[in-house]
C-alpha positions as CSV (number, residue, x, y, z in Angstrom):
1,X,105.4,15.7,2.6
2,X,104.5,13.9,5.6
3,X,101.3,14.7,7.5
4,X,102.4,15.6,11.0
5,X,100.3,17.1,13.6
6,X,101.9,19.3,16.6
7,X,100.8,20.4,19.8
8,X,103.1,22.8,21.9
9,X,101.8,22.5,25.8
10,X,103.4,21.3,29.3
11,X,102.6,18.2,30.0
12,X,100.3,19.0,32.7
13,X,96.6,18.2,33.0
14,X,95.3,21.3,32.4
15,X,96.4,21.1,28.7
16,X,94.2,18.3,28.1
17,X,96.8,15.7,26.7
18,X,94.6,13.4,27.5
19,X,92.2,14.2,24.9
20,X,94.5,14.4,22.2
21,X,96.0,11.3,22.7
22,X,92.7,9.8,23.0
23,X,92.0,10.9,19.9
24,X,95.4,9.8,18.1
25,X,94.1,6.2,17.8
26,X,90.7,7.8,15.2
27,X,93.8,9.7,13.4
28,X,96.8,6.6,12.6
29,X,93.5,4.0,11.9
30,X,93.1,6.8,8.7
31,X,96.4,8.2,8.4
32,X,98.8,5.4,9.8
33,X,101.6,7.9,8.0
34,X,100.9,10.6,9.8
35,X,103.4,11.9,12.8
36,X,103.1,13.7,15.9
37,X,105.6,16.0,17.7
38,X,105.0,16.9,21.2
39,X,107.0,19.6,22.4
40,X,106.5,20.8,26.4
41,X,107.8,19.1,29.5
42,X,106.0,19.1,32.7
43,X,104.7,16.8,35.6
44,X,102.6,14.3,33.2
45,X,105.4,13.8,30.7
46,X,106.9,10.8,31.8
47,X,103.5,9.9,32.5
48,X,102.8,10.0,28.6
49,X,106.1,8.9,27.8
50,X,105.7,5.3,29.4
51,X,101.7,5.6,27.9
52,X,103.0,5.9,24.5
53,X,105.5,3.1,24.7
54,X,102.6,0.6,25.1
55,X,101.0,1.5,21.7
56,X,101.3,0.0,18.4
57,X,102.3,3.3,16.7
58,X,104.4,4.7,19.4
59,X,107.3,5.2,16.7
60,X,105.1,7.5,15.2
61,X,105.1,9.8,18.3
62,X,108.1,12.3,19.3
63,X,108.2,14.0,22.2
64,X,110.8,17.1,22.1
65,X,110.7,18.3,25.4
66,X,111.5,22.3,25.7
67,X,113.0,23.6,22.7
68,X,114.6,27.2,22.1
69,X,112.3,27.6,18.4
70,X,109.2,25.7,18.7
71,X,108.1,27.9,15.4
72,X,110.6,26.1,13.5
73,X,108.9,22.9,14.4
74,X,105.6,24.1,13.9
75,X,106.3,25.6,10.4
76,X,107.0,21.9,9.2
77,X,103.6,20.9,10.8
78,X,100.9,20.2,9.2
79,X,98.3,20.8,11.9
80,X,99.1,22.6,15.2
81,X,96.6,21.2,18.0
82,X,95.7,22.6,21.7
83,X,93.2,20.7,23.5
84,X,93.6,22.3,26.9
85,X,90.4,22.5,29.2
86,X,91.4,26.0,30.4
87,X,93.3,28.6,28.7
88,X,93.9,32.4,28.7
89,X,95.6,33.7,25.7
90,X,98.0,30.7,24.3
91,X,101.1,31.7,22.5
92,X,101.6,28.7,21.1
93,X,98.6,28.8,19.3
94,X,99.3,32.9,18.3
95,X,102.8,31.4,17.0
96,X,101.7,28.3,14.8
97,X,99.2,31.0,13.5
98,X,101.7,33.5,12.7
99,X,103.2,30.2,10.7
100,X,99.9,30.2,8.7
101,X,99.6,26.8,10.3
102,X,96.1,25.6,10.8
103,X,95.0,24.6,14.7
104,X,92.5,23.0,15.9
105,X,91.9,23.6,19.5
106,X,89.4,23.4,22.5
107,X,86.9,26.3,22.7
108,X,87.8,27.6,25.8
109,X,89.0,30.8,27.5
110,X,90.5,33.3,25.2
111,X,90.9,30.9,22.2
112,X,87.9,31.7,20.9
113,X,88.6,35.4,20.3
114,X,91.6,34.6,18.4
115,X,90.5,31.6,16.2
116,X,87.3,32.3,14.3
117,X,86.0,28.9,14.2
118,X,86.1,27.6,10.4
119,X,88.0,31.0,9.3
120,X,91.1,30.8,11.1
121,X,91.4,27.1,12.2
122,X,88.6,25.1,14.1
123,X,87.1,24.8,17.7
124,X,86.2,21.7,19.4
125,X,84.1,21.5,22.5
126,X,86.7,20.8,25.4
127,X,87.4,17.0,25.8
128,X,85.6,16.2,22.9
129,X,88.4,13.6,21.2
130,X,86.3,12.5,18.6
131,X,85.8,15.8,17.1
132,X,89.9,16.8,17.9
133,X,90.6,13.8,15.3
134,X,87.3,15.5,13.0
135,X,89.3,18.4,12.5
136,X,92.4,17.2,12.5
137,X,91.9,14.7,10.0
138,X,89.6,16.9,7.4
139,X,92.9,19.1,7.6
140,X,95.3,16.5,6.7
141,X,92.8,15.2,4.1
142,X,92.2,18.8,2.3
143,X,95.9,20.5,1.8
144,X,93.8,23.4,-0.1
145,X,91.5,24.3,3.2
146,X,94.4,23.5,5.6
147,X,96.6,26.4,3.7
148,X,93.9,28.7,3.2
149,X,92.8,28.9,7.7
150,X,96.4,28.7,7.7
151,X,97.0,31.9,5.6
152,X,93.7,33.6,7.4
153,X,95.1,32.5,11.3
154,X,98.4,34.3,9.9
155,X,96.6,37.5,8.5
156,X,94.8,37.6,11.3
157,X,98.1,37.5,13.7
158,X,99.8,39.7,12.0
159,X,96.8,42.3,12.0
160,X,96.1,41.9,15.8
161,X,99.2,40.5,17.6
162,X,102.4,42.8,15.4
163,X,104.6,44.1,18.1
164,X,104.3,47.4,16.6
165,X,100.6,46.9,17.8
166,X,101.3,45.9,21.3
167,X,103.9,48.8,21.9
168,X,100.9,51.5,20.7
169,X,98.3,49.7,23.0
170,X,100.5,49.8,26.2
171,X,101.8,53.0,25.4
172,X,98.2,54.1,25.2
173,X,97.2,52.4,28.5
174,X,100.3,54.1,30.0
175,X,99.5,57.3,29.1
176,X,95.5,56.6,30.1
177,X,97.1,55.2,34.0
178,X,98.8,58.7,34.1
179,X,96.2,61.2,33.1
């Protein structure tokens, strides 16, 4: 199978493209196979669609644009990244955990509460590229690790995040509001 890594964000600066693809050159120097998939539109995406032309290994980019089922995407991705410099709770990231795909992703707002770093995928210091490609390519390098967070991100969705979960919680927040 083809490394791929996938990252599931608007295009707008916020979501710290910039970083990631500053970090892409580190990742096709060691893994000039490896793909990316960029799935989001936004204000900066023709932006980084006119950036991308301009490099060598722009063939190995694809950018998707909004799609209906980003989880089917994801679930053929070997690595799901987010290297936003703010964040509240990304369902993106939830999702390509709830695919038992691995993430790596900045260490920022409420990621960090939902990705044990080293246990359910790894945290980088926000704009830190060189670590993004770190991560990223000790996944791509170790299959074994890479499913293993992978299967701990899913456990840990599917213990925290079911819907039958959320319906209990507001139900019990409802019924707190009322008393």
């Amino acid at each position: 199978i083809e490394p791929s890594v996938c990252v599931v964000a608007n295009f707008d600066i916020i979501k710290g493209h910039e970083v990631f693809f500053k970090a892409l050159p580190f990742i096709f120097s060691s893994r000039p196979e490896c793909k990316v998939v960029l799935i989001g539109s936004g204000p900066e995406l023709e932006r980084y669609k006119k950036l991308t032309a301009e490099y060598i290994w722009s063939d190995k980019i694809i950018f998707m644009g909004c799609v209906n089922e980003p989880r089917k995407i994801m679930r053929k991705s070997s690595v799901i990244s987010l290297t936003s410099w703010s964040e509240g709770l990304p369902m993106a990231l939830l999702e390509a955990m709830a695919e038992a795909r691995p993430v790596v992703a900045t260490a920022v707002g409420g990621i960090p509460e939902q990705v044990k770093n080293g246990v359910h995928g790894y945290l980088v210091p926000a704009g830190d590229y060189r670590a993004v490609a770190r991560k990223i390519l000790g996944l791509l390098a170790d299959v074994d690790t890479a499913a293993y967070i992978g299967k701990q991100g899913q456990e840990h969705v599917t213990k925290n995040h079911s819907i039958d979960r959320r319906v209990r919680f507001l139900v019990q927040e409802y019924q707190h509001a009322c008393l």
